[in-house]
C-alpha positions in Angstrom: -12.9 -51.1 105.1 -10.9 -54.5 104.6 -13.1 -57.7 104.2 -11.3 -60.6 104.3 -13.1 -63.8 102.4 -12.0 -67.4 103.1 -12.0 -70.0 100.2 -10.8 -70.1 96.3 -13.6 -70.8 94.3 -16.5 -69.4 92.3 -18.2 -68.8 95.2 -15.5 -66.9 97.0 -15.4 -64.6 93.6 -18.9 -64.2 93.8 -18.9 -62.7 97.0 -15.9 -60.4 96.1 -17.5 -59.3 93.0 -21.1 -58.5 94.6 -19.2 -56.4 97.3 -17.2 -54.7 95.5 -20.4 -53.6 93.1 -21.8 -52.2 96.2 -19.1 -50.8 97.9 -16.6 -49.9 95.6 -13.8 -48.4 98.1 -13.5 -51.8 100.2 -10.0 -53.9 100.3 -10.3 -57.6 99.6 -8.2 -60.3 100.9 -8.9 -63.8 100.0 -7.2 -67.1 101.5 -6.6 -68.9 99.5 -8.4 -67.4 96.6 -8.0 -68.2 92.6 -6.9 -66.2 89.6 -10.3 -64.6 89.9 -9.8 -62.9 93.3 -6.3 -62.2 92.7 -7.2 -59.3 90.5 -10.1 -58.0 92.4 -8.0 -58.2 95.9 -4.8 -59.2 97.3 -4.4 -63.6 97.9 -3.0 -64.4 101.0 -0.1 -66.4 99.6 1.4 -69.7 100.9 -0.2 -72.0 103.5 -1.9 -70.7 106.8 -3.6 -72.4 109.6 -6.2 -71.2 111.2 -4.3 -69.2 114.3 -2.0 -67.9 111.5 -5.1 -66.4 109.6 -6.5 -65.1 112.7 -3.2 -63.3 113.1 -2.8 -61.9 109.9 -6.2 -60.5 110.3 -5.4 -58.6 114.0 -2.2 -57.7 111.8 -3.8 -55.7 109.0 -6.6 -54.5 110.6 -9.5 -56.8 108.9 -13.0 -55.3 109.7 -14.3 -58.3 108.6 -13.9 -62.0 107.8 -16.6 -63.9 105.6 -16.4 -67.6 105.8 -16.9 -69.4 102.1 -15.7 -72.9 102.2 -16.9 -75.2 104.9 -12.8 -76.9 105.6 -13.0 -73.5 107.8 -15.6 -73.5 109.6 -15.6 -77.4 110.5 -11.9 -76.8 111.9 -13.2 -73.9 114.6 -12.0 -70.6 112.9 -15.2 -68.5 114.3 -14.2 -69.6 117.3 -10.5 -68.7 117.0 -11.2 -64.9 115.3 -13.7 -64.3 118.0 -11.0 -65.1 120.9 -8.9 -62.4 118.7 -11.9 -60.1 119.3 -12.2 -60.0 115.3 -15.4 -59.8 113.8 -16.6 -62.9 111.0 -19.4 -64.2 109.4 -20.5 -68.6 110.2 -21.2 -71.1 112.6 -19.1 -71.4 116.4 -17.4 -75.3 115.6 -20.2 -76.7 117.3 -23.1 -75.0 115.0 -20.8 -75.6 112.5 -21.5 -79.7 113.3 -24.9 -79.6 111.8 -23.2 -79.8 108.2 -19.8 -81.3 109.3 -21.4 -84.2 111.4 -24.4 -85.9 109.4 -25.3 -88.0 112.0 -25.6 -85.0 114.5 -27.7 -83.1 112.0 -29.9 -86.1 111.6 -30.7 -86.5 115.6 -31.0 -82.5 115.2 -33.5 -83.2 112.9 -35.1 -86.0 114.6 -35.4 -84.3 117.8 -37.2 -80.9 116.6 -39.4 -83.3 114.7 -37.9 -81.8 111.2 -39.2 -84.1 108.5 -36.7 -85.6 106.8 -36.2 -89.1 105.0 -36.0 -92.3 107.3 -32.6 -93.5 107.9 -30.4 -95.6 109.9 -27.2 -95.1 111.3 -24.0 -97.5 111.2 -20.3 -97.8 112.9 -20.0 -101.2 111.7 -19.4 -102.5 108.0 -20.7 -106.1 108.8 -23.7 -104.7 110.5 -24.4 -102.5 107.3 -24.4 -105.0 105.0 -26.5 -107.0 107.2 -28.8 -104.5 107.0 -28.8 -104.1 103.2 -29.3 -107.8 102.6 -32.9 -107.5 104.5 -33.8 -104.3 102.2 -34.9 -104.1 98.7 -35.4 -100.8 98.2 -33.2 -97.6 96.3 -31.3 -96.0 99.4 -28.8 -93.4 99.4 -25.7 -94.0 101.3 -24.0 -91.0 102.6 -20.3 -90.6 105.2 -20.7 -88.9 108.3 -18.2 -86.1 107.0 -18.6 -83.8 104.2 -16.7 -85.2 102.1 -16.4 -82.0 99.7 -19.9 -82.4 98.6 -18.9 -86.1 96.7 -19.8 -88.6 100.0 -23.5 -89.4 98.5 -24.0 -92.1 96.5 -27.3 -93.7 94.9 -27.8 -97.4 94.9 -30.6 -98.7 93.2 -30.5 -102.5 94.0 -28.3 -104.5 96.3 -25.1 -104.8 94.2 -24.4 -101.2 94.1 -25.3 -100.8 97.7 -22.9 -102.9 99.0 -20.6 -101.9 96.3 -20.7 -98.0 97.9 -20.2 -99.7 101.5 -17.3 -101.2 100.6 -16.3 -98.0 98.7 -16.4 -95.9 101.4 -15.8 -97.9 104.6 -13.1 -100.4 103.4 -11.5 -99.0 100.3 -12.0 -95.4 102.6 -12.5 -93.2 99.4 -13.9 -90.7 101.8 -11.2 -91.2 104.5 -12.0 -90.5 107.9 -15.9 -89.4 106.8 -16.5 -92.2 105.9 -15.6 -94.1 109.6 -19.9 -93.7 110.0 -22.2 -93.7 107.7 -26.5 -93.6 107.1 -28.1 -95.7 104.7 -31.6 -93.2 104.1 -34.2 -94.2 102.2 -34.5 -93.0 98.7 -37.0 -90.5 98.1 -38.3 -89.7 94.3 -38.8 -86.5 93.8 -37.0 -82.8 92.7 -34.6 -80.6 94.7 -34.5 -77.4 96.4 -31.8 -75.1 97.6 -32.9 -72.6 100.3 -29.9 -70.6 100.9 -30.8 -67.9 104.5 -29.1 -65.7 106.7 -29.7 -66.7 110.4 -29.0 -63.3 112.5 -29.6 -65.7 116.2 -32.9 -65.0 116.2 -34.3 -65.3 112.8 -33.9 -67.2 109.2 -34.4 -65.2 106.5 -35.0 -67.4 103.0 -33.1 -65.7 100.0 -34.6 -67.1 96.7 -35.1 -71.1 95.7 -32.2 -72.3 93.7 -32.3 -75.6 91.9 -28.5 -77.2 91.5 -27.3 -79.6 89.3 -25.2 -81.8 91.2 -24.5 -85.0 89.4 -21.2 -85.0 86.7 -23.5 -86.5 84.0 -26.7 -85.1 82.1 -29.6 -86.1 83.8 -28.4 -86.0 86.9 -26.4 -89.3 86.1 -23.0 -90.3 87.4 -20.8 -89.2 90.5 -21.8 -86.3 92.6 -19.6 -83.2 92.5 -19.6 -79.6 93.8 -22.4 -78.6 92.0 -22.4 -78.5 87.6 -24.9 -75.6 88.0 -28.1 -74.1 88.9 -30.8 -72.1 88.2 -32.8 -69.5 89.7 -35.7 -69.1 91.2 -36.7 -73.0 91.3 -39.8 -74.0 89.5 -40.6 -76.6 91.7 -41.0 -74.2 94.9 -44.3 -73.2 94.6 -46.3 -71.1 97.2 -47.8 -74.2 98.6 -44.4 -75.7 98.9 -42.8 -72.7 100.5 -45.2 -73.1 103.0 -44.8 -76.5 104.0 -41.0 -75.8 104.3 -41.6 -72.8 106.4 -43.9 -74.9 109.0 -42.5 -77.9 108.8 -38.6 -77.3 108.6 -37.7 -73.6 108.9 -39.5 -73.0 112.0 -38.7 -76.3 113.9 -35.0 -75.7 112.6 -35.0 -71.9 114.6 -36.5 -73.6 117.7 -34.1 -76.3 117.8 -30.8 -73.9 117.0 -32.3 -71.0 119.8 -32.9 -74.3 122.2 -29.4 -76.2 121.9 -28.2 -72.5 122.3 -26.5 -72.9 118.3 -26.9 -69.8 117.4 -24.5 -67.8 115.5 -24.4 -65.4 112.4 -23.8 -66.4 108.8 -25.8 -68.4 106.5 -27.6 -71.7 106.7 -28.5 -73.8 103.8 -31.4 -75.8 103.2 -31.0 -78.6 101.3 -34.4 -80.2 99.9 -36.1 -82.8 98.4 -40.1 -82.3 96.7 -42.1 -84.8 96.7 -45.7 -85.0 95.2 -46.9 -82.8 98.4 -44.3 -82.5 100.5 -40.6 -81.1 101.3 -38.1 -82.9 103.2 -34.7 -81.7 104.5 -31.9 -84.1 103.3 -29.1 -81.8 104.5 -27.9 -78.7 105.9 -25.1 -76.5 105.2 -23.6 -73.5 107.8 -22.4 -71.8 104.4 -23.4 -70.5 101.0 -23.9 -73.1 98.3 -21.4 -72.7 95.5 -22.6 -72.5 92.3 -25.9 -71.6 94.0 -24.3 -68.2 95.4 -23.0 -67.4 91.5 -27.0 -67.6 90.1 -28.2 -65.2 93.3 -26.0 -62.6 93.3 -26.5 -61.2 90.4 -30.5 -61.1 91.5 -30.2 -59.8 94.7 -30.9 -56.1 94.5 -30.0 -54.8 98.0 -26.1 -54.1 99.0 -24.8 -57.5 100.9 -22.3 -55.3 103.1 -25.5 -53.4 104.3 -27.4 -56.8 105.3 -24.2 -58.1 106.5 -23.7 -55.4 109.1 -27.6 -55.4 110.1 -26.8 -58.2 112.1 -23.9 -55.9 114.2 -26.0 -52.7 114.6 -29.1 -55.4 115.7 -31.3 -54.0 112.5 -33.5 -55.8 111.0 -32.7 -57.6 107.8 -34.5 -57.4 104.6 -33.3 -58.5 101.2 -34.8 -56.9 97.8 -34.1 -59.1 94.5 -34.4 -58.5 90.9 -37.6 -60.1 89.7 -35.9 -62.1 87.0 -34.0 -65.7 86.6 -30.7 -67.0 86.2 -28.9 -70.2 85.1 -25.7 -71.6 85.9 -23.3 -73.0 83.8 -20.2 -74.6 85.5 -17.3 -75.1 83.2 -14.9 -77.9 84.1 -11.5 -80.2 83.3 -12.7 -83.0 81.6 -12.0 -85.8 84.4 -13.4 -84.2 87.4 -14.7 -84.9 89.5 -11.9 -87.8 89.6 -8.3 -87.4 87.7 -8.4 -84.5 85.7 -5.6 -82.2 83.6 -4.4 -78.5 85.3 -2.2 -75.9 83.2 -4.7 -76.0 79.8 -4.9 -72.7 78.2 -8.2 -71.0 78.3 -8.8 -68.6 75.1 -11.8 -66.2 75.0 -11.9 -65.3 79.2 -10.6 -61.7 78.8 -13.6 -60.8 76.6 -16.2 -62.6 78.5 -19.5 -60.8 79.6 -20.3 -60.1 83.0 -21.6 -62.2 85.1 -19.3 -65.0 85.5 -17.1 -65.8 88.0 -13.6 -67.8 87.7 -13.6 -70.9 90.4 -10.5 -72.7 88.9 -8.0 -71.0 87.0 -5.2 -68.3 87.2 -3.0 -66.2 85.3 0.6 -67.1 83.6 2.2 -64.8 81.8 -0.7 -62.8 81.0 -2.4 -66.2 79.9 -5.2 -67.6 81.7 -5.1 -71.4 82.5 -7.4 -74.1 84.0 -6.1 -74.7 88.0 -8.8 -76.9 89.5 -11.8 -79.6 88.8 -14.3 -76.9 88.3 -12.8 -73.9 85.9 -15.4 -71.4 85.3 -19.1 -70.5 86.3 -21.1 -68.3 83.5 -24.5 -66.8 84.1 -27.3 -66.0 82.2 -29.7 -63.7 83.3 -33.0 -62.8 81.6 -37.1 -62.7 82.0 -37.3 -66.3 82.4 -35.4 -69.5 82.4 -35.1 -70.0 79.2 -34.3 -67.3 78.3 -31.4 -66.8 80.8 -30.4 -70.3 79.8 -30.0 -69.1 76.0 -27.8 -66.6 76.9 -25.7 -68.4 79.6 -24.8 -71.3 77.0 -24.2 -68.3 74.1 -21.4 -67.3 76.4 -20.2 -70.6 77.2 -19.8 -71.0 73.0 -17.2 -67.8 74.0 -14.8 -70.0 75.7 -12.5 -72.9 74.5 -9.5 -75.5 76.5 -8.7 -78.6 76.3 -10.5 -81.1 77.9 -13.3 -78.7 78.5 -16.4 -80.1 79.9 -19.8 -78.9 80.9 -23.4 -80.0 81.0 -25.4 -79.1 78.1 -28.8 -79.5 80.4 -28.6 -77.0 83.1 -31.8 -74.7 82.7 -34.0 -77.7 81.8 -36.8 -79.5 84.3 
């Protein structure tokens, strides 16, 4: 069977990896992939659009494409393979909407009556700071678009509000994301990942995850693709789990069945807990990366087999380790602004299993850093802390230049 997975970081490796564990006689191609994939499959080398990829799939035969990295599925490729007739894992372009298009997941959300934080919307700079001068409250201000993960930004008094505004919608940091923007209203509390599977007719929750998405300990400084994670989350308790399952799960599989945006992949959950309550700040039409690292090597049951339940019409069921993980994403000191490529990492080849590589790739039988985010190393154990001890022992394992990781991932 040849799988072909679309992306080039941790979570793309992930994904390989857990396959091939299962299923040791597929063939993996990635696009574009990292040093990582490269020796666990083939990379699809130099640059591809989308009809290109959907050719060089009908061309070797793929069985099977699995989406990773949202770029894709925002641009239309589910649509594109399945005019090839090829069969691939994600959201059509307009499903794909309800993470690419904030604004449209927030009337999503508003319509279904999916409880979320209050916001407002604005096309206008002048009317935005308007609006900020009348408020005196914390508010996070987040672009329309994506905005690789980094278009969120906390401002806790007026001066950093407007500050973001003008960051985003004059200086156009964000570029086109940021043409739109919501200012929501800051809620205190913890986060949640829910990572599912949505087979058109039903969500099915993997485990909580809880992801460490700020640069600086904390959960201080610039957002970024995610520092780590751990897993299961402390903070989703059986009372919580409930709340999200009546008041956003359920409303979230009426409204995709109703505004006929149904599709097979994964949808993502992202959530905020509050004393009482859960609300939904965002969604994603993908797996969360480095939230995808700290499941797989939970999830008991073979991920081909739950993958192809949704072609034979089975039912899916997922069986999981009973046992925690923890995160640790190794980065270029810099990111997620200017950072150094080309360091030498020393210690990688020796390196206990799991991790995953998200940035780096092999010269002359050296590995060296290629990207913001390097290297993602799990622990696993009985408990959190105990996972936690032995992802950071392995982190110890590994040196470069400019090397930089938070030393708080595992705490709460």
């Amino acid at each position: 069977m040849k799988i072909l997975i679309l992306g080039g970081g941790g979570r793309e490796h992930a994904i390989g990896k857990k396959l091939l564990e299962d299923n040791s006689s597929i063939n993996l191609y990635f696009y574009p992939g990292n040093g990582g994939t490269g020796i666990i499959g083939k990379n699809i080398e130099n640059h591809h659009t989308l009809l290109e990829l959907g050719f060089f799939a009908k061309k070797n035969a793929v069985d099977l494409t699995i989406v990773g990295s949202e770029i894709f599925l925002i641009e239309g490729i589910v649509d594109i393979f399945n005019n090839f007739g090829l069969k691939i894992i994600g959201p059509h372009y307009s499903a794909a909407q309800l993470e690419g298009n904030r604004i449209f997941a927030k009337s999503f959300m508003k319509k279904y009556g999916i409880r979320t934080p209050k916001y407002d919307i604005f096309y206008c700079y002048k009317k935005a700071i308007n609006f900020l001068e009348q408020c005196h409250e914390t508010v996070v201000i987040k672009t329309n678009g994506v905005a690789a993960g980094k278009g969120v930004i906390l401002a806790h008094n007026q001066n950093e509000a407007k500050k973001a505004l003008k960051t985003i919608m004059i200086e156009k940091k964000f570029g086109k994301s940021g043409n739109q923007i919501i200012i929501e209203k800051f809620l205190k509390g913890k986060e949640a990942s829910i990572i599912s599977i949505f087979n058109g007719k039903n969500i099915i929750p993997f485990l909580s995850a809880l992801d460490y998405k700020k640069i600086g300990e904390n959960e201080t400084g610039m957002n970024t693709g995610g520092m780590g994670a751990i897993v299961p989350n402390p903070y989703m308790t059986n009372s919580i789990w409930i709340d999200f399952k009546k008041n956003i799960l359920e409303p979230t599989l009426e409204g995709l069945i109703s505004e006929k945006l149904t599709f097979f992949g994964f949808l993502y959950f992202g959530l905020m807990i509050t004393s009482n309550k859960v609300y939904l700040l965002e969604y994603n039409t993908r797996i969360g990366d480095p939230e995808a690292q700290t499941l797989f090597p939970l999830m008991k049951s073979n991920f081909l087999d739950i993958i192809q339940s949704f072609f034979i019409h089975k039912k899916i069921s997922i069986d999981w380790e009973k046992l925690c993980s923890c995160c640790v994403v190794l980065s270029s000191k810099g990111y997620p602004e200017k950072y150094k490529s080309g360091q030498m990492i020393i210690g990688l080849d020796s390196l206990q299993e799991p991790f995953y590589i998200a940035g780096a790739k092999k010269k002359q039988e050296k590995w060296m850093t290629s990207s913001g985010r390097v290297l993602n190393i799990v622990g696993v154990g009985n408990t959190i802390q105990v996972a936690k001890k032995q992802a950071y022992d392995k982190v110890k394992k590994i040196q470069f230049e400019d090397l930089y990781f938070r030393k708080d991932i595992g705490l709460y």
